[in-house]
N, C-alpha and C positions, 0 to 999 in steps of 0.2 A: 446256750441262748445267744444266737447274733443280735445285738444290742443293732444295728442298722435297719434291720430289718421286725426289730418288735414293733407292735400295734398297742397304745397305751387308750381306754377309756376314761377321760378325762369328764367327771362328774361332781359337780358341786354338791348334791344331796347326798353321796357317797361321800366326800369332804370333809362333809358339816357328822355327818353320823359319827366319825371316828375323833371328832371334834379341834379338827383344823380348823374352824372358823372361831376358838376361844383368843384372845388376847391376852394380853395384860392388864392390869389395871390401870384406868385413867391416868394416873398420876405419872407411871413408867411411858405415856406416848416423847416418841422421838418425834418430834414437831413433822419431818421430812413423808412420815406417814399418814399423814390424814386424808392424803386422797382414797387410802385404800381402806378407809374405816365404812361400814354398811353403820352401824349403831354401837347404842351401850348397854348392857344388861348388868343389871347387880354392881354399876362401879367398874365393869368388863367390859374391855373394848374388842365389837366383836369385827372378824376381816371379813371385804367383800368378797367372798368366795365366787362369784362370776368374773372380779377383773383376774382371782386367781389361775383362776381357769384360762384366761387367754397366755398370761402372764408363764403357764407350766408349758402351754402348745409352743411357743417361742424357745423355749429352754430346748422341749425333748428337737424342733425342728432344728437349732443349732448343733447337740448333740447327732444328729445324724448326719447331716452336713458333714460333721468333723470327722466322724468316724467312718464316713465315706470314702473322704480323703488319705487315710489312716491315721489320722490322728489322734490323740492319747486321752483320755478323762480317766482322770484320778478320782475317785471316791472318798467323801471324809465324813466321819462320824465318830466323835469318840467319848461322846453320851455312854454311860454303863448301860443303859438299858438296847442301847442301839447298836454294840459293838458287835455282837452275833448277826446280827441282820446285815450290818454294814459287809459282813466278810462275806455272805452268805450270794448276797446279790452281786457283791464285786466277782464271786467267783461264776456266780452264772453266767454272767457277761464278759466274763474274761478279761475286768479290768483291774488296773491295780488300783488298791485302798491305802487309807490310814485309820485304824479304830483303835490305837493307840496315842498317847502323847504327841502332839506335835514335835519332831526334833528342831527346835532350832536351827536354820542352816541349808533346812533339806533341799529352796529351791537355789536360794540367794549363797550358798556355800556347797553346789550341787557335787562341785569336782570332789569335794572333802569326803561328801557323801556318798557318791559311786564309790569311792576305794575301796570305803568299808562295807558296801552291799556287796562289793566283789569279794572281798575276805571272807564274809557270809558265803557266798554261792562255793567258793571252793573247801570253806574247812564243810560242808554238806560236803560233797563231791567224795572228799578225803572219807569220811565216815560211812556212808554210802558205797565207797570201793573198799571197806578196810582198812584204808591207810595209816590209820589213827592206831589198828592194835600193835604198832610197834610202840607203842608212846607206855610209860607206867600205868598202873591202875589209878594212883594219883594224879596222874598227869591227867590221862582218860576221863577222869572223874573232874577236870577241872574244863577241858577243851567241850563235855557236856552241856556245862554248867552255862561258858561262853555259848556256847550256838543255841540255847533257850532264852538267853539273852537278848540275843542280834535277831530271833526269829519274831521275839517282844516288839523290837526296834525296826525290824526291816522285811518283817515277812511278806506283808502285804504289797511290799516296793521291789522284790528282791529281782527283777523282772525289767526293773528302767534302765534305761542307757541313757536318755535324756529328760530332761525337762519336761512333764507333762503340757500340752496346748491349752487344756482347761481343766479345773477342777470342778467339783459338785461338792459343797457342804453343807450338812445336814443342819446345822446353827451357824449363827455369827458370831456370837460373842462366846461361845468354847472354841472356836476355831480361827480367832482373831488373826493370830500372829500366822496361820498359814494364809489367809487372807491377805494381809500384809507384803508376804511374801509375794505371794501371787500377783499382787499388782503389781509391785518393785520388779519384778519380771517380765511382764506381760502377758501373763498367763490368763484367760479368762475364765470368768467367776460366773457359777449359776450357786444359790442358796438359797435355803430355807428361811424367810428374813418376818421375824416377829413383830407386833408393837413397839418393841421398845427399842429397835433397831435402826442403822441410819439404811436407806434400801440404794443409795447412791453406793454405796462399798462396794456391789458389786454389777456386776455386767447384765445377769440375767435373775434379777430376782423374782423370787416366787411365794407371794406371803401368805403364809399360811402360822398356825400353833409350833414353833420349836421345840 
């Protein structure tokens, strides 16, 4: 799938069914978001799902813009229930993910981090050519053991030379500190941004249920 060239139907009554338009409870609102409150149900503040909607058109049009230009968007997700889906889509679109742990470092200490995605790419390389069966059965059994590791740690990145231009995260606050990151860089930021979120964190938000 060329991610430049997909067509997204962007539907509020499609939204609300899968129930993107739930909140949080009153009590969790982040003051910064009340413009984007429609009402309250049951003590649930629910999102206006039509400013969503302009709000997701702006996202997918800067995404393609970027990757127009060839520029990089990073995927992130690393909700358990999300992390198959997260890889699933980054791989049809041919982009790199994170649905693992955030590493600490990874934009804001990026040189530290290439070395050892390149360590990754070649002890594959090595094991993939053979290289490895001179090494003992112990040894073998242990250089395993490392690249199920690093593939935990770097599989969905193993691929970057640089600094991604933007990312896309599925939450705000499981994906804080790559946010964090992200600005301290100036990497631009599209997200999934809840009730109880501040929606300033990032660039491109799009409120909807995280």
């Amino acid at each position: 799938m060329d991610i430049k060239e997909t067509k997204f139907d962007i539907d509020a009554n499609e939204m609300m069914k899968v129930g993107a338009h739930l909140g949080h409870r009153i009590s969790k609102l982040h003051p910064k978001m009340k413009d984007y409150i429609f009402g309250v149900r049951n003590t649930i503040h629910i999102i206006d799902l039509e400013k969503t909607v302009v709000q997701f058109g702006k996202a997918l049009e800067f995404i393609k813009e970027l990757t127009k230009k060839g520029g990089i968007l990073l995927l992130i997700g690393t909700k358990t229930p999300l992390k198959d889906l997260v890889k699933e889509i980054a791989d049809d679109c041919g982009i790199p993910y994170v649905n693992e742990r955030w590493l600490g470092g990874t934009f804001t200490n990026f040189k530290v981090i290439l070395e050892r995605i390149k360590y990754f790419r070649e002890l594959e390389r090595k094991k993939k050519e053979g290289e490895l069966e001179k090494y003992t059965k112990k040894e073998r059994v242990q250089l395993d053991k490392e690249l199920k590791n690093l593939e935990v740690k770097f599989g969905g990145i193993k691929n970057l030379e640089k600094i991604p231009e933007a990312v896309f995260a599925c939450d705000v606050k499981n994906n804080i500190l790559a946010i964090k990151e992200a600005r301290a860089k100036g990497v631009k930021i599209i997200a999934i941004v809840d009730t109880n979120v501040d929606p300033n964190l990032v660039d491109y938000p799009v409120c909807a249920n995280d």
